[in-house]
Residue, then its C-alpha position, 0 to 999 in steps of 0.5 A: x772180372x769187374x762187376x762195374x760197368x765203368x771197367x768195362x773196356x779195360x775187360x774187353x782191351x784185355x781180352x782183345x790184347x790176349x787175343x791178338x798175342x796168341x794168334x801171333x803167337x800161332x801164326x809165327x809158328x804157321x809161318x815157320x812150319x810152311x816155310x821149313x824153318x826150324x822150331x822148338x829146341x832145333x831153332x836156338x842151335x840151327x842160325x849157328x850151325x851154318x857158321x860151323x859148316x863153313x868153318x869145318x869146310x875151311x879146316x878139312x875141306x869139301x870132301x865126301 
């Protein structure tokens, strides 16, 4: 890090802004486990999948 102390609170603005993106980071990923939602590969392909549910009822109906 810087060795002069007129740097010093762009060290610190740094590691606050770190900081503050993990925890967002982390808390999005809290928020989506307790709510069900889904993570990781499933969340990319789930926001399309009830589009195709409802297409596939349309075409062959709400058979079991």
């Amino acid at each position: 890090m810087f060795q002069s102390p007129e740097w010093l609170w762009l060290e610190i603005l740094v590691l606050v802004l770190v900081a503050i993106f993990l925890m967002a980071l982390l808390g999005v990923y809290i928020y989506k486990k307790i709510h069900h939602l889904p993570t990781g590969e499933c969340a990319s392909c789930h926001a399309g999948s009830k589009k195709m549910l409802k297409q596939y009822h349309k075409m062959y109906g709400k058979k079991s």
